[in-house]
N, C-alpha and C positions, 0 to 999 in steps of 0.2 A: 504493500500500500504506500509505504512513505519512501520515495526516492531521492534521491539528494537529501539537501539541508530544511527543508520546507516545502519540498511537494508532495502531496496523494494524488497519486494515478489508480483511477475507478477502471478495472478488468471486464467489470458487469455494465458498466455505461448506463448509471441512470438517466432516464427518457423524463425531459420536458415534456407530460405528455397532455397540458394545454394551460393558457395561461389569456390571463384578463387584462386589458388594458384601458384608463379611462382619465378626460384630463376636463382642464375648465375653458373659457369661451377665448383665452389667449393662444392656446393651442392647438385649438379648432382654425386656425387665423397660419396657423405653422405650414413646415414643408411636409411632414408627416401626420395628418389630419388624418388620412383615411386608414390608418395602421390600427388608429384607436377605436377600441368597442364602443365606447358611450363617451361622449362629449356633450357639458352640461354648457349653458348659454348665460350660467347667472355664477358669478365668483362666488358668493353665498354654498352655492347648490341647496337652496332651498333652508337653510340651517342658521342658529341665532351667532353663531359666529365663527369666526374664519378656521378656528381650532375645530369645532366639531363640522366645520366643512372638509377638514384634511382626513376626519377619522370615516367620512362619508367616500370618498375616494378610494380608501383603502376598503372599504366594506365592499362597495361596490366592484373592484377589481377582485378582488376575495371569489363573492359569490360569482360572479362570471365565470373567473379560472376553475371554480367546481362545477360552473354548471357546461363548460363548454367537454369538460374530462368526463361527464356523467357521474357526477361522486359525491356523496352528502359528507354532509360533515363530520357523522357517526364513522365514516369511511376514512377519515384523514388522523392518524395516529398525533401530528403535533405541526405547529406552527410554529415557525421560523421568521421573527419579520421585527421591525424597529423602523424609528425615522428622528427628527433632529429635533426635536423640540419640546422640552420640559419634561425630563423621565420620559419622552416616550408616549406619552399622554395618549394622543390620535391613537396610536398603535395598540395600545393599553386598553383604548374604551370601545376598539373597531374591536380585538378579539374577546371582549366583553360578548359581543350580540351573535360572533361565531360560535361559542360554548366547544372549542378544540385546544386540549393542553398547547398550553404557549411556551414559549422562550424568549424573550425578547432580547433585542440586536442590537447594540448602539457600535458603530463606524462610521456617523455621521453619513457620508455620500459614496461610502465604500461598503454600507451594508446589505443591497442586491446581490454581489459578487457572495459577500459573505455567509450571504443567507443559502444563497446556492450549495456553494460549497461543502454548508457544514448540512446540508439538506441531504445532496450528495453519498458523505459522509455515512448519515443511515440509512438511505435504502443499501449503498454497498454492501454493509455488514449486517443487514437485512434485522435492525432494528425500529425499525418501522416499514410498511407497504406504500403508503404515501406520504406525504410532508408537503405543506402548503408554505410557501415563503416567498415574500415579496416585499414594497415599503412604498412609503405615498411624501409628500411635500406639498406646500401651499405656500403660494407667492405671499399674498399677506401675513399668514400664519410665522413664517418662518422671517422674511424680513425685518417686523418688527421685533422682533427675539433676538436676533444678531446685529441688525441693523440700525434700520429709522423706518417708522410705521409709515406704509405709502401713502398718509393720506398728509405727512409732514411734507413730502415731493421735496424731500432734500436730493443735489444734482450727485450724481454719481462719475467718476471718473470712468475713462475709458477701459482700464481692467476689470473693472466690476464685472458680476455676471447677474443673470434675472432667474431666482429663483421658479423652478418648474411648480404650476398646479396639475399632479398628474401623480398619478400612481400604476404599479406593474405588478403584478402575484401570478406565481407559478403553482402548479400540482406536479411534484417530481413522485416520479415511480419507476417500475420494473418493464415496461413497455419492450418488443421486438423494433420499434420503425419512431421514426423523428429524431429532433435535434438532441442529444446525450449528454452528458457531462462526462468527460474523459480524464480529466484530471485539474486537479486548482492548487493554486501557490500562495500562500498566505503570507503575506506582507510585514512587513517590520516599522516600527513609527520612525519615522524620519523627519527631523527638525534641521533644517539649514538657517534659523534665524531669522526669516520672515515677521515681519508682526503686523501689515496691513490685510485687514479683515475683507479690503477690497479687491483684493489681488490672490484670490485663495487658486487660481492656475498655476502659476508662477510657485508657488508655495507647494502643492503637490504633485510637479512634475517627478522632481526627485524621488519621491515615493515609488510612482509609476516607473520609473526608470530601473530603480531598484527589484522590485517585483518583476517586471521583466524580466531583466537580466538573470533570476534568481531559474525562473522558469525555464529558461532556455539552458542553462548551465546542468540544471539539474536533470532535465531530459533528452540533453543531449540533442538538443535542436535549433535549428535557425530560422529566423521567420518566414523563409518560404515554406515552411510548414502549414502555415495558415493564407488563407485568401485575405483576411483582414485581421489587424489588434485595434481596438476598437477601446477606447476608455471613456472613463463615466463624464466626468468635467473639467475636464483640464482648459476646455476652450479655446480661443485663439490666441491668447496668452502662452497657456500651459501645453499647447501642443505640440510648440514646435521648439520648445523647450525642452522636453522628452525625448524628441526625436535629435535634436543635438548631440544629450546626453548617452540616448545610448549609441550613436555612431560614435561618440569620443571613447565607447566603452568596446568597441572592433563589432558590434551589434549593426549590420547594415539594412534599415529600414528605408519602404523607399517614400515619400509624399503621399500617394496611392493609396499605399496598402494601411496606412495610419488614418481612423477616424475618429471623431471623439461624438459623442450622444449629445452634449452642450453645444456643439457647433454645429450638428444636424438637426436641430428639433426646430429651430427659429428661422425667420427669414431675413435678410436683411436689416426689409423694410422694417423690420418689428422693433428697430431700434434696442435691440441687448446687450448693447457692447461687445463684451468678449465674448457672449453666447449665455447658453442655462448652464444652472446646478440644480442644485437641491436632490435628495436624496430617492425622489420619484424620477430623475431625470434618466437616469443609466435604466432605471426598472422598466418605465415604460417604452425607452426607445429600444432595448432591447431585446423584450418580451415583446411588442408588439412589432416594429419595422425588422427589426435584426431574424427573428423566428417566422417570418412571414417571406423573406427572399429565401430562407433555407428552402420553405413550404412550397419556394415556385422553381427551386434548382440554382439559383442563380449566387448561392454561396454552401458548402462544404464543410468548411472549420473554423473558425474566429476564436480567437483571444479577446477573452472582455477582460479589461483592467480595470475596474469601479477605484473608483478616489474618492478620499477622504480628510477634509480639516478637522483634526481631532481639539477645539479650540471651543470656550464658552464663551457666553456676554462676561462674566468673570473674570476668567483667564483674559480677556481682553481688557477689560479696564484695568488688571493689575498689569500690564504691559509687558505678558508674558509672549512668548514667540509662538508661532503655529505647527504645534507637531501634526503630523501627517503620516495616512498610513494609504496601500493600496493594496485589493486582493484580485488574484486572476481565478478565471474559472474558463479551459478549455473546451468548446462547444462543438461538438463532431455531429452531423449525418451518420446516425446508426440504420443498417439493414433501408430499405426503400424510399421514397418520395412518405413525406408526412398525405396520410389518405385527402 
């Protein structure tokens, strides 16, 4: 199971075998609208506030990923899932109305990867049949908690990034056919001294880089291995920071084959600066756009690297630096086209 320093390679290849995707009326407006199952048209989503709008996201992507697998909840042995904001709260009160033993996940924007992974984890060793795991964000929910409340419209610098309203949940199982989990590299916290809260690309490249390199050493591979390495939020900042890093590390990546989920989900015009984050960001763009070209043929293998500012409103007002962590989970085509 454990090869190298930090990786599980899965023999059995747990099968993504269906997953929910659902965001709010900004990214209904994005390049990837139609990936998503349900797109709400009111930031609210009908609810007295932004926090139990985030814990509605993640309900909803929940029950979709059970109902598209065919599978109740009495059917799903545990959940796996977390998001960025106060304990976890959203998270904490969406598996309230699921009634399936939890675990909760805190990696900030690296917890989709993580959630995977350690999901992974038990079907391999066939301590559970299924595991539901995923994570949600909300643009006002989460801004003002880290930030400045949007209705303050303080101006953001150009590294900034625009937190995602959107959430992704998976049903991982024992499946013959679809996209697999074949092995994941768990990350290490990496602090290069950063301390601007508006610059969190630039801040976890390094992470990414590291994780990488970690995977590829360990398995004895190079990235033509993969059609795509695809990471959670790094943006337009942090992307091409990464890809420096690991060419300075003999790692040759080409432009191409690097995508980030923060710099695919938006469009220009949407004005995001560096692109999304938030901890739905990598969930939904991956589980829903990423699983869906597997679904038409038109990708094979990817490396998702989800990122993570391991940093509070705390940790930032005592003017401490932003450690950073990232986790990979390698995604293969097992057995036929997804039906």
């Amino acid at each position: 199971m454990i090869q190298g320093s930090r990786t599980w390679v899965f023999p059995g290849k747990p099968v993504i075998e269906a997953a929910g995707v659902v965001g709010g009326p900004f990214e209904a407006k994005g390049y990837l609208a139609r990936d998503f199952d349900q797109l709400f048209d009111d930031i609210w989503l009908g609810e007295s506030s932004f926090e139990n709008a985030q814990k509605k996201l993640m309900e909803e992507a929940s029950w979709t990923a059970m109902a598209k697998a065919t599978k109740n909840p009495e059917d799903i042995q545990f959940v796996l899932a977390g998001d960025l904001i106060n304990q976890m709260t959203a998270t904490n009160f969406a598996c309230r109305s699921l009634g399936i033993p939890y675990l909760g996940l805190f990696g900030a924007c690296s917890t989709s990867m993580e959630g995977l992974a350690l999901s992974a984890l038990l079907i391999e060793h066939q301590e559970a049949d299924y595991v539901l795991t995923g994570s949600a964000s909300h643009n006002a929910a989460v801004e003002k908690q880290f930030r400045y409340p949007t209705e303050y419209g303080a101006q953001k610098p150009p590294t900034a990034q625009w937190t995602a309203t959107a959430a992704g949940a998976a049903v991982i199982g024992r499946g013959e056919n679809g996209p697999a989990v074949s092995a994941a590299t768990i990350g290490k916290v990496i602090d290069r001294g950063l301390t601007d809260p508006y610059n969190m690309g630039a801040a976890m490249a390094p992470a990414a880089a590291d994780t990488i390199e970690a995977h590829f050493t360990d398995l004895n591979r190079d990235p033509s291995y993969y059609d795509y390495i695809i990471t959670g939020d790094l943006g337009r900042i942090g992307l091409p920071i990464m890809k420096e890093l690991l060419r300075q590390r003999g790692i040759n990546v080409t432009d191409e084959q690097c995508l980030d989920c923060g710099v695919m989900l938006y469009k220009e015009e949407q004005n995001v600066q560096a692109g999304a984050s938030g901890s739905g960001c990598s969930a939904s763009v991956v589980y829903g756009t990423i699983l869906n070209r597997m679904k038409r043929g038109e990708i094979t293998r990817v490396l998702v690297v989800a990122t993570g500012a391991l940093l509070s409103p705390l940790s930032s007002r005592q003017n401490e630096s932003i450690p950073c962590i990232a986790h990979a989970a390698a995604i293969e085509q097992k057995g036929g086209k997804l039906p």
